[in-house]
Predicted model as a PDB file, atoms N, CA, C, CB and O in Angstrom, pLDDT in the B-factor column:
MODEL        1                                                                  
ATOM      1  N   UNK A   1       0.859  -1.167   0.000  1.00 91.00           N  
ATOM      2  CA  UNK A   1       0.000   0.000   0.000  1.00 91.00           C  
ATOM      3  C   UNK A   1       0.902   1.226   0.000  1.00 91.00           C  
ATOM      4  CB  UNK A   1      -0.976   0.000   1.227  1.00 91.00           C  
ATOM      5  O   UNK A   1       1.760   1.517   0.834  1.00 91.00           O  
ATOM      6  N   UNK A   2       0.547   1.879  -1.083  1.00 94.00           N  
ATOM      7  CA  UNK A   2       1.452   3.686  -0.722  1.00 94.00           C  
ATOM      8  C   UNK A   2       0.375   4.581  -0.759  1.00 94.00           C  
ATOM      9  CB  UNK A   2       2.775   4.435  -2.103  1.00 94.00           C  
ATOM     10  O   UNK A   2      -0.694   4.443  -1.354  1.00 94.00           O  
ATOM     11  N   UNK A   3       0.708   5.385  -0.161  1.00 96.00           N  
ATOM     12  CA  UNK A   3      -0.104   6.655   0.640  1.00 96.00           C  
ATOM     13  C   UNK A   3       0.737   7.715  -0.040  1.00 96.00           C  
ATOM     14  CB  UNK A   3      -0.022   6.733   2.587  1.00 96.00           C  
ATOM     15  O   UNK A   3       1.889   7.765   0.391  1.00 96.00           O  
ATOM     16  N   UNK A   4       0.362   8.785  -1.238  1.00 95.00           N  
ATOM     17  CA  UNK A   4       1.446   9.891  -0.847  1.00 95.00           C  
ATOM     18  C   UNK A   4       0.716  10.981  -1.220  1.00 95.00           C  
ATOM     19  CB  UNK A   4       2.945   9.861  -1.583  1.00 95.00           C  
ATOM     20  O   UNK A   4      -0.323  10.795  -1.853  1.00 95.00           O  
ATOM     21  N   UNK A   5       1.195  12.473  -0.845  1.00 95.00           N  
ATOM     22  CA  UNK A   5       0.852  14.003  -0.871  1.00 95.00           C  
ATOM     23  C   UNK A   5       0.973  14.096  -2.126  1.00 95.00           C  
ATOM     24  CB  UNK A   5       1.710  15.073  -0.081  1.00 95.00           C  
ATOM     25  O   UNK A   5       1.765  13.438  -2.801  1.00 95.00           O  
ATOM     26  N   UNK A   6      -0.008  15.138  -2.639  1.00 95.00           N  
ATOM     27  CA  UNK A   6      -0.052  16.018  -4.384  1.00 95.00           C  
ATOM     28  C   UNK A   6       1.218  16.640  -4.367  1.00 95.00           C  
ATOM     29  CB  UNK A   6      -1.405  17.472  -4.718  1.00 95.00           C  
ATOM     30  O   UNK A   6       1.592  17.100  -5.445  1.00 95.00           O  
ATOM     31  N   UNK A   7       1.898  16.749  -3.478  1.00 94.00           N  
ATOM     32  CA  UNK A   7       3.078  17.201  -4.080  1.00 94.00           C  
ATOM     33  C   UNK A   7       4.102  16.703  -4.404  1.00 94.00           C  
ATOM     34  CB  UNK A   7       3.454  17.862  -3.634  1.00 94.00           C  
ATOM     35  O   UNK A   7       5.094  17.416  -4.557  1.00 94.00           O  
ATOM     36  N   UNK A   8       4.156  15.285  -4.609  1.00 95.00           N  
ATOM     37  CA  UNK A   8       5.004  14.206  -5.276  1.00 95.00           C  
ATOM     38  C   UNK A   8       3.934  14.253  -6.866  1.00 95.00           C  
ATOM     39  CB  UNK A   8       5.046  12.366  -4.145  1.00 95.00           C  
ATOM     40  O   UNK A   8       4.560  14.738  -7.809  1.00 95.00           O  
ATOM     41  N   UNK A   9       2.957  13.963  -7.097  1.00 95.00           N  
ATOM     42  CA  UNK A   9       2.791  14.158  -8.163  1.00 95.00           C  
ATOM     43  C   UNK A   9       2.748  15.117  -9.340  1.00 95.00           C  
ATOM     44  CB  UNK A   9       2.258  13.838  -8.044  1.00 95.00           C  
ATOM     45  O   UNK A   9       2.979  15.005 -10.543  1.00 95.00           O  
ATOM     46  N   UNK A  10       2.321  16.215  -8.445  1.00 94.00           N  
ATOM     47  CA  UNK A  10       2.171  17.593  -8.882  1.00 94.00           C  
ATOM     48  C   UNK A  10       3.909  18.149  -9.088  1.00 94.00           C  
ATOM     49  CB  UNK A  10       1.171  18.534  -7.576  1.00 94.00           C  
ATOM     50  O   UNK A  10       4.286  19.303  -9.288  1.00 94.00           O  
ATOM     51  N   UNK A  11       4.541  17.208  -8.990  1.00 94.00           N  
ATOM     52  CA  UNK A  11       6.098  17.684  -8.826  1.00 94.00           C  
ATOM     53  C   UNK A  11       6.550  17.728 -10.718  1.00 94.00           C  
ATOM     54  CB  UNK A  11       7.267  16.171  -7.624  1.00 94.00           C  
ATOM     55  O   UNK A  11       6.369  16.823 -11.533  1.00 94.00           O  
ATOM     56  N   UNK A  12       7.166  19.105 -10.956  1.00 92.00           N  
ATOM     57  CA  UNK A  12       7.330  19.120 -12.463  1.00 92.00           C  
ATOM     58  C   UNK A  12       9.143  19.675 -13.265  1.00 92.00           C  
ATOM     59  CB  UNK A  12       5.962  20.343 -12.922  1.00 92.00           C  
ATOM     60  O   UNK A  12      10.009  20.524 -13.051  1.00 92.00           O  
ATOM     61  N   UNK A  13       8.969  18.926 -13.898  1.00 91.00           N  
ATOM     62  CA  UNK A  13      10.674  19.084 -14.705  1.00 91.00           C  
ATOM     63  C   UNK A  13      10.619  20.132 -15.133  1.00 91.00           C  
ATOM     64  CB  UNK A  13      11.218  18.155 -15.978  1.00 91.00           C  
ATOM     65  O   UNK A  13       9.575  20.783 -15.171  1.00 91.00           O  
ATOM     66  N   UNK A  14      11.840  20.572 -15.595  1.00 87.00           N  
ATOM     67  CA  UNK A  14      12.436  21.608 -16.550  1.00 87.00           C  
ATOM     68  C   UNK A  14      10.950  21.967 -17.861  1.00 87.00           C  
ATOM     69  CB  UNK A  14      14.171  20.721 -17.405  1.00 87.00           C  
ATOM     70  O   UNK A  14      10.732  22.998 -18.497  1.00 87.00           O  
ATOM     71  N   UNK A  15      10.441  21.083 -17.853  1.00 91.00           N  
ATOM     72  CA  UNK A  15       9.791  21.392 -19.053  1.00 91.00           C  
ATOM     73  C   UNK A  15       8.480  21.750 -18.570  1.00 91.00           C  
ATOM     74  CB  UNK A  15       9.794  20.274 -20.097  1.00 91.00           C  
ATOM     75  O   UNK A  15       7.724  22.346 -19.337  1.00 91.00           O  
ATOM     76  N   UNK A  16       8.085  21.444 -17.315  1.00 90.00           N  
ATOM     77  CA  UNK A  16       6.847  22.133 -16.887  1.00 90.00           C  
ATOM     78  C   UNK A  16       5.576  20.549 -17.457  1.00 90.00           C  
ATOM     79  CB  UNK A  16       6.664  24.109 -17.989  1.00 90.00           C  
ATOM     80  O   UNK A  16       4.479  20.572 -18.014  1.00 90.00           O  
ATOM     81  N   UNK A  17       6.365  19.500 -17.010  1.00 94.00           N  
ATOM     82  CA  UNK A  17       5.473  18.069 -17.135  1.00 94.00           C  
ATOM     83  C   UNK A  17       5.756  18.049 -15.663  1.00 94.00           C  
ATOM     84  CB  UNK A  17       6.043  16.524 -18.248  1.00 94.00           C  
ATOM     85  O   UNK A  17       6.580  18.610 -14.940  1.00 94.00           O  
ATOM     86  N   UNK A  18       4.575  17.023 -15.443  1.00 95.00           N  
ATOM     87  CA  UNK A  18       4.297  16.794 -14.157  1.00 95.00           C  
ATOM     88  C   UNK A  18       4.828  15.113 -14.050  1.00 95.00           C  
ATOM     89  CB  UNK A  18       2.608  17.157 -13.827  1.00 95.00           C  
ATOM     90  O   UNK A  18       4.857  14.339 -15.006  1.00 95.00           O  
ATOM     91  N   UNK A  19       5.178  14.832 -12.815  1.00 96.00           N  
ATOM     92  CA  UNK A  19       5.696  13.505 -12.308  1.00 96.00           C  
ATOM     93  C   UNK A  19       4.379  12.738 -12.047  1.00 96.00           C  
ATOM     94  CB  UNK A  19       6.677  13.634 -10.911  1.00 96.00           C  
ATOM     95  O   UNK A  19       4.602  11.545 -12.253  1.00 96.00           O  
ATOM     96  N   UNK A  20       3.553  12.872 -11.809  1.00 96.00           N  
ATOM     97  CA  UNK A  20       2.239  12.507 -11.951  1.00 96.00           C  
ATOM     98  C   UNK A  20       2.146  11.156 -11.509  1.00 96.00           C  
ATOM     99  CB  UNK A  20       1.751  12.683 -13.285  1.00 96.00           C  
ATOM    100  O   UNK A  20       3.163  10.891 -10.868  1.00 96.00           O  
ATOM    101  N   UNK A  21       1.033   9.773 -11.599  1.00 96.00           N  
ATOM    102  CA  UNK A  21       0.753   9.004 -10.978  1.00 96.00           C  
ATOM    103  C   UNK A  21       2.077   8.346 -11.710  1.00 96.00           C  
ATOM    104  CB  UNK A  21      -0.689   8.563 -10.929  1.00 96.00           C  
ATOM    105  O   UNK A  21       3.081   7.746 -11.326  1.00 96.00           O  
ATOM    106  N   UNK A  22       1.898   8.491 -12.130  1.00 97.00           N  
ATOM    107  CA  UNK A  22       2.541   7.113 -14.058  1.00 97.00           C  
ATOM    108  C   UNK A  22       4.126   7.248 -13.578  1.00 97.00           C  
ATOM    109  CB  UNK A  22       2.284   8.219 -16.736  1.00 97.00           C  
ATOM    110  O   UNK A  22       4.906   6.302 -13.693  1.00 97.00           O  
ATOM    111  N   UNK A  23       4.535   8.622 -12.989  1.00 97.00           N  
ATOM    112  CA  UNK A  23       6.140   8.433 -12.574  1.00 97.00           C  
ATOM    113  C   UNK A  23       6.152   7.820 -11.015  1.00 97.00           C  
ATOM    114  CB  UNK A  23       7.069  10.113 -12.609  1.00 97.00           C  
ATOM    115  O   UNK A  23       7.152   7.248 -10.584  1.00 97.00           O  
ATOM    116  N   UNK A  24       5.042   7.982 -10.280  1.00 97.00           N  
ATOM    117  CA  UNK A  24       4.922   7.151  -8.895  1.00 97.00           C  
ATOM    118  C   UNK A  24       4.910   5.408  -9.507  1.00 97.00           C  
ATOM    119  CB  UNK A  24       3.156   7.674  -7.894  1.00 97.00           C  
ATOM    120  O   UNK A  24       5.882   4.665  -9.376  1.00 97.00           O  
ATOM    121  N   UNK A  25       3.523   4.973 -10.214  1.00 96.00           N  
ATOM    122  CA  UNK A  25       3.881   3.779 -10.775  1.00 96.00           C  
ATOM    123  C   UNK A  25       4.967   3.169 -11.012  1.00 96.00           C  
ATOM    124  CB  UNK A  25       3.531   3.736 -11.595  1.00 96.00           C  
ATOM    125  O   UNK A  25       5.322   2.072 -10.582  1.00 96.00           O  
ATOM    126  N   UNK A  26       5.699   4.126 -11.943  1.00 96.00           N  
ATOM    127  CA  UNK A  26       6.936   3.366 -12.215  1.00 96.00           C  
ATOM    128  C   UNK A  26       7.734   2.923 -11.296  1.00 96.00           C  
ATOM    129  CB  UNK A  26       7.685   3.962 -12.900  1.00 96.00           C  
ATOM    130  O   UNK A  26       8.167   1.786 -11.105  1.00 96.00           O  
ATOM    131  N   UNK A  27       7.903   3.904 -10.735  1.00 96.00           N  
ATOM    132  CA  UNK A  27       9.582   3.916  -9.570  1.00 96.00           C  
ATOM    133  C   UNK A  27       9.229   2.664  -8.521  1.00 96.00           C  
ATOM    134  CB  UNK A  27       9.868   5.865  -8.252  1.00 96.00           C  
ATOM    135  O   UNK A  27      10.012   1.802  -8.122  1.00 96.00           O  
ATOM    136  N   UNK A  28       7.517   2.858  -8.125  1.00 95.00           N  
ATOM    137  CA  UNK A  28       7.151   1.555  -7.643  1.00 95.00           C  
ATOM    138  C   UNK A  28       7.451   0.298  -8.274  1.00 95.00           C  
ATOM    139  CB  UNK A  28       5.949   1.546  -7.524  1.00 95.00           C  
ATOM    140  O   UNK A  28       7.708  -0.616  -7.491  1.00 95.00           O  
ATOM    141  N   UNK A  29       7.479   0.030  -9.515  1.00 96.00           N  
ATOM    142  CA  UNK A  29       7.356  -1.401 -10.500  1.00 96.00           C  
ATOM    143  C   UNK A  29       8.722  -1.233 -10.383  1.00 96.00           C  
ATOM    144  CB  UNK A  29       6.550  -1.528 -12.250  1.00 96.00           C  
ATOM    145  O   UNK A  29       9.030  -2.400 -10.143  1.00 96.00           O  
ATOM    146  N   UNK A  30       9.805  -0.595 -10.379  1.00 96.00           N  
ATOM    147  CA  UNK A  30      11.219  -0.387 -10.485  1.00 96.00           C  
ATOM    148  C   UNK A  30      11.429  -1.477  -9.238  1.00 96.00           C  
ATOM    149  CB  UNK A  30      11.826   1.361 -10.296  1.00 96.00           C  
ATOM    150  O   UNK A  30      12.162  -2.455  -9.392  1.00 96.00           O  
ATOM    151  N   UNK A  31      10.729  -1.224  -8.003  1.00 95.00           N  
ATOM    152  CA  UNK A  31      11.510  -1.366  -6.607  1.00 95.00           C  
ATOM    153  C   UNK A  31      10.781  -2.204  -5.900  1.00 95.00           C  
ATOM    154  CB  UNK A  31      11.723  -0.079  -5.755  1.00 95.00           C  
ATOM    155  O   UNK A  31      10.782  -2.156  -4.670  1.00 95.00           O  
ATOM    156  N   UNK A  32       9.863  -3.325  -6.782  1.00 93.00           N  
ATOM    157  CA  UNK A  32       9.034  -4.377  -6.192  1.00 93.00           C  
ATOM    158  C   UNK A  32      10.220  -5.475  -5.446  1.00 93.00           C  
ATOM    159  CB  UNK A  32       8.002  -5.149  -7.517  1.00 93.00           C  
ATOM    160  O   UNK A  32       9.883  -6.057  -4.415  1.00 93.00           O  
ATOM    161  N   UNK A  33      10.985  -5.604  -5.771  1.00 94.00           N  
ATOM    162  CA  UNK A  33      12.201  -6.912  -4.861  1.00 94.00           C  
ATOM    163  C   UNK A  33      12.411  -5.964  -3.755  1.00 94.00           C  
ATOM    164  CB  UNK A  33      14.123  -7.495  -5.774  1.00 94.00           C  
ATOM    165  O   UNK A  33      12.520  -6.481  -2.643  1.00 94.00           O  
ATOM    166  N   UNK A  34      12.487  -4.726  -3.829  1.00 94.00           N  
ATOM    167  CA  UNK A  34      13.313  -4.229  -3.074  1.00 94.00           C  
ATOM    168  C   UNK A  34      12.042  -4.240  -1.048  1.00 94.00           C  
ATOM    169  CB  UNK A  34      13.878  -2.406  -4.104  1.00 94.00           C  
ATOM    170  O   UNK A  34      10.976  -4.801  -0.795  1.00 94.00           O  
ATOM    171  N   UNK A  35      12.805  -3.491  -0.321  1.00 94.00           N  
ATOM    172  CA  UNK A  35      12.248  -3.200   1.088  1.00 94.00           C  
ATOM    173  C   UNK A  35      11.497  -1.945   1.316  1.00 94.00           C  
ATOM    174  CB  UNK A  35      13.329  -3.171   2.045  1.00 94.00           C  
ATOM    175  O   UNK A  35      11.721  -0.762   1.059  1.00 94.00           O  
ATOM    176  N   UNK A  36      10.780  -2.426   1.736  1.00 93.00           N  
ATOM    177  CA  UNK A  36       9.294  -1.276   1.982  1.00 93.00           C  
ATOM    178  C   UNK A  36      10.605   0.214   2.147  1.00 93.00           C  
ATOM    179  CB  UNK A  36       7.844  -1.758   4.202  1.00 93.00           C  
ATOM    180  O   UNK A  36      10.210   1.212   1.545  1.00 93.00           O  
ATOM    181  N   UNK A  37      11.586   0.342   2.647  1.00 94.00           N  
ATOM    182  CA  UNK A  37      12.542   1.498   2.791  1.00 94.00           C  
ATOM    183  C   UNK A  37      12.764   2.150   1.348  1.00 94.00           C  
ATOM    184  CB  UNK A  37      13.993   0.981   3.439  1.00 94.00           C  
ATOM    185  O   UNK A  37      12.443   3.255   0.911  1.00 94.00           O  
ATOM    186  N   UNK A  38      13.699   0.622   0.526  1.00 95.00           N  
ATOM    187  CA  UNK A  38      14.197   1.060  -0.338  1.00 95.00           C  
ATOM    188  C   UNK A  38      13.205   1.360  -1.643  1.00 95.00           C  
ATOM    189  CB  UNK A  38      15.198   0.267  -0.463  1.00 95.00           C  
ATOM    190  O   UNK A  38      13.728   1.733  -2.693  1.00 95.00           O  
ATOM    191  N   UNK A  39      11.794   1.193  -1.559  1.00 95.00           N  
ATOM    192  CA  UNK A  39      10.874   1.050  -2.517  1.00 95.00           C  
ATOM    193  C   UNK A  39      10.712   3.125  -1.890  1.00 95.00           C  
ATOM    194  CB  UNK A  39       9.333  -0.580  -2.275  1.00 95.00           C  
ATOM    195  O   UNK A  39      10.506   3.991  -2.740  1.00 95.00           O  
ATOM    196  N   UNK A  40      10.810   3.367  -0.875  1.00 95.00           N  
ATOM    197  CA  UNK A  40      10.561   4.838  -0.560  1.00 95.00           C  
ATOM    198  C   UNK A  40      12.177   5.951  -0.875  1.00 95.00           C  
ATOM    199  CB  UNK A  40      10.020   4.820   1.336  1.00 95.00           C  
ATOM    200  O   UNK A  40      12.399   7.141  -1.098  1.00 95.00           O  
ATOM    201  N   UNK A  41      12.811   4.956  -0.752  1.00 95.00           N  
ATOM    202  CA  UNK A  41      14.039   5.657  -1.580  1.00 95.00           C  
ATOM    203  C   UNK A  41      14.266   5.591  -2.950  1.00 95.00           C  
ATOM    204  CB  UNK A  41      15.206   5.220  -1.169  1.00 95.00           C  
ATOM    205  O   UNK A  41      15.049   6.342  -3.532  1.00 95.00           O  
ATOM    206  N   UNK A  42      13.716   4.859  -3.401  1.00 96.00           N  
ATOM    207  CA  UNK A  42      13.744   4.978  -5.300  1.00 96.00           C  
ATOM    208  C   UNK A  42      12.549   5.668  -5.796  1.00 96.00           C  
ATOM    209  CB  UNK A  42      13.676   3.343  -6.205  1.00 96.00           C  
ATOM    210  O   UNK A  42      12.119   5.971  -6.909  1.00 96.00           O  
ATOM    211  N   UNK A  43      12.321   5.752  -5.076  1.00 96.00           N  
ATOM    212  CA  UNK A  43      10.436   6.711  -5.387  1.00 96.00           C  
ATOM    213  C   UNK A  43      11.072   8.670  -5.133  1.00 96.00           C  
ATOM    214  CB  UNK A  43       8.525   6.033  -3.193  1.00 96.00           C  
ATOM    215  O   UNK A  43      10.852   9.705  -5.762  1.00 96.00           O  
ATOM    216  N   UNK A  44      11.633   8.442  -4.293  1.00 94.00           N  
ATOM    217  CA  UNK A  44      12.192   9.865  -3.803  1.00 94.00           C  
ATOM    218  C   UNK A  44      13.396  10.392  -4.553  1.00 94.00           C  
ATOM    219  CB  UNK A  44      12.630   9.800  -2.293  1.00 94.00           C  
ATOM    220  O   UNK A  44      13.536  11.594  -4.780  1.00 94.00           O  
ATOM    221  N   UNK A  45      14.439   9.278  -5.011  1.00 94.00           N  
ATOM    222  CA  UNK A  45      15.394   9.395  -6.008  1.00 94.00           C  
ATOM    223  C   UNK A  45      14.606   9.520  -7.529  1.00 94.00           C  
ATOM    224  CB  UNK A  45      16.395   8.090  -5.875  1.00 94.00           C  
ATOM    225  O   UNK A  45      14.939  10.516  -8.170  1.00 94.00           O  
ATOM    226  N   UNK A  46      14.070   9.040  -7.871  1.00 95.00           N  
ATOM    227  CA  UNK A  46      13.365   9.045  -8.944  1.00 95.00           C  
ATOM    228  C   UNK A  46      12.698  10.392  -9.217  1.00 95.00           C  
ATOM    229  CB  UNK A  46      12.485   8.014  -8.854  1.00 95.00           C  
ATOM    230  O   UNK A  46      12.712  10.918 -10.330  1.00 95.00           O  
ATOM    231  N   UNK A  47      12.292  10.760  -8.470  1.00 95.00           N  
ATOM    232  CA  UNK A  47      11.753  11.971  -8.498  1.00 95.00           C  
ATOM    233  C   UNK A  47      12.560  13.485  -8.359  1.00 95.00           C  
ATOM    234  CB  UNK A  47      10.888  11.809  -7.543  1.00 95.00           C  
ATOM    235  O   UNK A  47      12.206  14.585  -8.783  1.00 95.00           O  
ATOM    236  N   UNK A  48      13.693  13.122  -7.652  1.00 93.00           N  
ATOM    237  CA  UNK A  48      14.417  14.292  -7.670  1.00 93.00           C  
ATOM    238  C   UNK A  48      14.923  14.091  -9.052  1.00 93.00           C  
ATOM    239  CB  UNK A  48      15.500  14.489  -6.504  1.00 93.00           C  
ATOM    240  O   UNK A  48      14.374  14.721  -9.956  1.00 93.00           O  
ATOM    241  N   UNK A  49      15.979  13.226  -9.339  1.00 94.00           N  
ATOM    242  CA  UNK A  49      16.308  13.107 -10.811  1.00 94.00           C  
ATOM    243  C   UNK A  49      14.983  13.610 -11.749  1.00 94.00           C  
ATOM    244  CB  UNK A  49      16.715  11.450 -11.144  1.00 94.00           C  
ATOM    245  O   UNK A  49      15.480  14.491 -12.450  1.00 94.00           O  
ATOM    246  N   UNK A  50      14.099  13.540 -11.977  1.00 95.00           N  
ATOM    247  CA  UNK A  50      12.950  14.111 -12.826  1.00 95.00           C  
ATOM    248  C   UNK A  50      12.781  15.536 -12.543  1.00 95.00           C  
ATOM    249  CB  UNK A  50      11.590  13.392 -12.564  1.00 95.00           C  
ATOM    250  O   UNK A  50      12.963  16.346 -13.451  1.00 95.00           O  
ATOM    251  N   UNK A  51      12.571  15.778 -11.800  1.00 92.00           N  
ATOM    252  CA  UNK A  51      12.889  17.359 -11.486  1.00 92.00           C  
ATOM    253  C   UNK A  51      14.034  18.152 -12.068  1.00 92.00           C  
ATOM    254  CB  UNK A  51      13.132  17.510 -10.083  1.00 92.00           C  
ATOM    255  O   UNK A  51      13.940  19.121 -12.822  1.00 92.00           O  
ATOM    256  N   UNK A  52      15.686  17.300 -11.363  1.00 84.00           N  
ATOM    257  CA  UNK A  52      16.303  17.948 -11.974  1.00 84.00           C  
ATOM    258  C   UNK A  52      16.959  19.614 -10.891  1.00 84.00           C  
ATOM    259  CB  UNK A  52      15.295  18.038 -13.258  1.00 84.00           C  
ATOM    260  O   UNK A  52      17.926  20.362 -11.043  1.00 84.00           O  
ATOM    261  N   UNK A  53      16.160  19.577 -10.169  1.00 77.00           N  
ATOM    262  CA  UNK A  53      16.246  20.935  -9.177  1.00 77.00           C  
ATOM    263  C   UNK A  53      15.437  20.185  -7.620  1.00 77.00           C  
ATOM    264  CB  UNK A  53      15.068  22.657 -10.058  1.00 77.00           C  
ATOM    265  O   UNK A  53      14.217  20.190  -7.457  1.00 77.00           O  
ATOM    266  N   UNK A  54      16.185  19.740  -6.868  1.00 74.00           N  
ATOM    267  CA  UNK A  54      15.597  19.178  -5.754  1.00 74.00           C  
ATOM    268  C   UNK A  54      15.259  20.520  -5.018  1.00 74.00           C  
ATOM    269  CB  UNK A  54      16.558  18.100  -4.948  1.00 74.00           C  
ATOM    270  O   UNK A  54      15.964  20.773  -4.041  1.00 74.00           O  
ATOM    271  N   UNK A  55      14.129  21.550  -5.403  1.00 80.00           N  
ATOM    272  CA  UNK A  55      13.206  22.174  -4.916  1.00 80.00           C  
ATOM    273  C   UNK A  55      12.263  21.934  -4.806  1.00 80.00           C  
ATOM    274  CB  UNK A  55      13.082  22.866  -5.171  1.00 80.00           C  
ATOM    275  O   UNK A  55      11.701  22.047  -5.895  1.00 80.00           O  
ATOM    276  N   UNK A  56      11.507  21.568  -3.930  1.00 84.00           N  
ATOM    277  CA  UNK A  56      10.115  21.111  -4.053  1.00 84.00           C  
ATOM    278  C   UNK A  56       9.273  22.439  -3.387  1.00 84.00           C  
ATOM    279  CB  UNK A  56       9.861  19.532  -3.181  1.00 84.00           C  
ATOM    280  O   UNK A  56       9.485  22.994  -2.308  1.00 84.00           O  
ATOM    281  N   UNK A  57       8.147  22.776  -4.514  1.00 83.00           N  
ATOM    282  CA  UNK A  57       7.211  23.561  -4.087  1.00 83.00           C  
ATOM    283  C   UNK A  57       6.215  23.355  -3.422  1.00 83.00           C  
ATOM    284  CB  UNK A  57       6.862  24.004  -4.774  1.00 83.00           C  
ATOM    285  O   UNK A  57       5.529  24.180  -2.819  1.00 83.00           O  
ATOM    286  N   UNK A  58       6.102  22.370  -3.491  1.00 90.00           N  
ATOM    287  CA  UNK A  58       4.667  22.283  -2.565  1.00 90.00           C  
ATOM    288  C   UNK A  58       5.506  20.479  -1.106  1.00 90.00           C  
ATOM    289  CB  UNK A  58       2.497  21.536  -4.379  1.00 90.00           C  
ATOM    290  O   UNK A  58       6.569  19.875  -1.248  1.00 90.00           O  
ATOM    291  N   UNK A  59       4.640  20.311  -0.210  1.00 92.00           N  
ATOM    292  CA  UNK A  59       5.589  19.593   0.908  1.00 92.00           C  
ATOM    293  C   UNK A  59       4.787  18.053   0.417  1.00 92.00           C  
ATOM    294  CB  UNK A  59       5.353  20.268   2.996  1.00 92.00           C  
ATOM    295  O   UNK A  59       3.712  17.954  -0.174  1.00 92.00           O  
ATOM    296  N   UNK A  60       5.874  16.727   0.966  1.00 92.00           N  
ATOM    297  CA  UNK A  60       5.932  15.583   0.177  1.00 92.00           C  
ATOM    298  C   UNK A  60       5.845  14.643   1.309  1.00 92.00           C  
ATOM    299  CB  UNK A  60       7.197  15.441  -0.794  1.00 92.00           C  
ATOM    300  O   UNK A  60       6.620  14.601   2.265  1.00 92.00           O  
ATOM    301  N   UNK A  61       4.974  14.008   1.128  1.00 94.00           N  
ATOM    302  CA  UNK A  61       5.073  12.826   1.830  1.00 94.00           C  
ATOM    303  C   UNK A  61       4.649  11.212   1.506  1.00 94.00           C  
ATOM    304  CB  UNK A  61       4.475  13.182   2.790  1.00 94.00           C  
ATOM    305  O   UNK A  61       3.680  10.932   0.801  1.00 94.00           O  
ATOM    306  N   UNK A  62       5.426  10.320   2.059  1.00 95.00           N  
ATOM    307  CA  UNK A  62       5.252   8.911   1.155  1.00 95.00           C  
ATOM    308  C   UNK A  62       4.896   8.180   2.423  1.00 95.00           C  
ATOM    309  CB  UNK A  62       6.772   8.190   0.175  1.00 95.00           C  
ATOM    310  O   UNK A  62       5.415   8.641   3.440  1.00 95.00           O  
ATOM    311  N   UNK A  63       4.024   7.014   2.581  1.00 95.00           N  
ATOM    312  CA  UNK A  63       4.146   6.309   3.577  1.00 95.00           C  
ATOM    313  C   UNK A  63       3.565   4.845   2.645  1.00 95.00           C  
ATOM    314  CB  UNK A  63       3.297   6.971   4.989  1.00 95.00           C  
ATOM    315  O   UNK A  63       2.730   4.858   1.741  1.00 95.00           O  
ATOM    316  N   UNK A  64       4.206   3.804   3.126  1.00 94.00           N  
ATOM    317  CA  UNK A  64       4.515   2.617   2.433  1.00 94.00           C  
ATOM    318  C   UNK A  64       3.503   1.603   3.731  1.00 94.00           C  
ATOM    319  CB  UNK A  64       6.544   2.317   2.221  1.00 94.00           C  
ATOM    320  O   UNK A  64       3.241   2.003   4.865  1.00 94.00           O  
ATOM    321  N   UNK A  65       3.165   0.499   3.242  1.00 93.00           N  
ATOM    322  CA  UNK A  65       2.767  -0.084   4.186  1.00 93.00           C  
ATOM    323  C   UNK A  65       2.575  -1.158   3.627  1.00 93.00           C  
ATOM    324  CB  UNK A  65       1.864   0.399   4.840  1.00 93.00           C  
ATOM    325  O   UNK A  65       2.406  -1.177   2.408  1.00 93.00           O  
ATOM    326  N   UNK A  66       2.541  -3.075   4.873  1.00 90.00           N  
ATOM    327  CA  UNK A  66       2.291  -4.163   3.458  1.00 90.00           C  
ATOM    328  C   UNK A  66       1.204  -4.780   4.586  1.00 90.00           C  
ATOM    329  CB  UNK A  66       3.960  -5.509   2.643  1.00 90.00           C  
ATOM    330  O   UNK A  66       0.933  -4.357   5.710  1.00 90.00           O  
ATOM    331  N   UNK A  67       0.758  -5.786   3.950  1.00 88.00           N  
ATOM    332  CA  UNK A  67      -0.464  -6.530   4.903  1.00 88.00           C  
ATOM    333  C   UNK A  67       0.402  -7.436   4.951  1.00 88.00           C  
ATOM    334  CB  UNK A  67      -2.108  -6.976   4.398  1.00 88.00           C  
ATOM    335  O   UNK A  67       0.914  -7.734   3.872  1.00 88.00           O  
ATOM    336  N   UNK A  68       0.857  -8.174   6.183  1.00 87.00           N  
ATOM    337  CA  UNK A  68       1.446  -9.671   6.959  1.00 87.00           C  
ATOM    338  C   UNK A  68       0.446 -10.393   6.742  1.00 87.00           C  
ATOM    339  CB  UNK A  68       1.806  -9.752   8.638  1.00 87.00           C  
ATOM    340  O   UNK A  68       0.410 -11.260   5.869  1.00 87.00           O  
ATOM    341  N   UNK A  69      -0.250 -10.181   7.326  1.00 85.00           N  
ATOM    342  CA  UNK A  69      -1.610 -11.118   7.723  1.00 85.00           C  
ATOM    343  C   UNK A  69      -3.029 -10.831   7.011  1.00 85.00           C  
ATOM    344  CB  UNK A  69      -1.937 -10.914   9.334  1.00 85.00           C  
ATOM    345  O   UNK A  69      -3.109  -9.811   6.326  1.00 85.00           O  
ATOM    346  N   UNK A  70      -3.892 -11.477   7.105  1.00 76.00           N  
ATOM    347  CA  UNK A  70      -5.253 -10.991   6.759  1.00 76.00           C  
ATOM    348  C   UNK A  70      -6.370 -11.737   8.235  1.00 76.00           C  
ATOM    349  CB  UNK A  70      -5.690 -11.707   4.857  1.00 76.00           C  
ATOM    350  O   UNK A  70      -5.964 -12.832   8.626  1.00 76.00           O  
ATOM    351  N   UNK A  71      -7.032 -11.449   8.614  1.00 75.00           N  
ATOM    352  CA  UNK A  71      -8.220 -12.037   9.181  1.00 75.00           C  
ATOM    353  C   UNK A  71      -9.146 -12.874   8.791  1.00 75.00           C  
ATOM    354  CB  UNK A  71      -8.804 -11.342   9.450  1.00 75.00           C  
ATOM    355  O   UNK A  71     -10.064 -13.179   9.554  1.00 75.00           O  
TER     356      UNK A  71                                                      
ENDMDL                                                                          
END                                                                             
């Protein structure tokens, strides 16, 4: 499960494109082997590289989560 703020998507390159769901998707499908950590560090790397200017205008937040169990 990921949880994140419009301002990871709403986040935009040099060219004034937006990082949008489709660049969250990816970086996720990138970092499926990886650890609920490192799936939030390639999501956050991914995104600064797309930017290009690690300014972020608007504030970012990611929270990752997996189901162990079910009931």
């Amino acid at each position: 499960i990921c949880f994140y703020t419009d301002g990871i998507i709403e986040a935009r390159d040099g060219r004034d494109a937006l990082f949008g769901v489709e660049g969250v998707k990816g970086s996720i499908r990138a970092a499926m082997t990886e650890s609920l950590d490192g799936m939030a560090d390639r999501l956050i790397t991914d995104l600064i590289q797309f930017m290009k200017d690690p300014y972020f205008e608007d504030d970012i937040t990611i929270l990752f989560g997996q189901v162990i169990e079910s009931l």
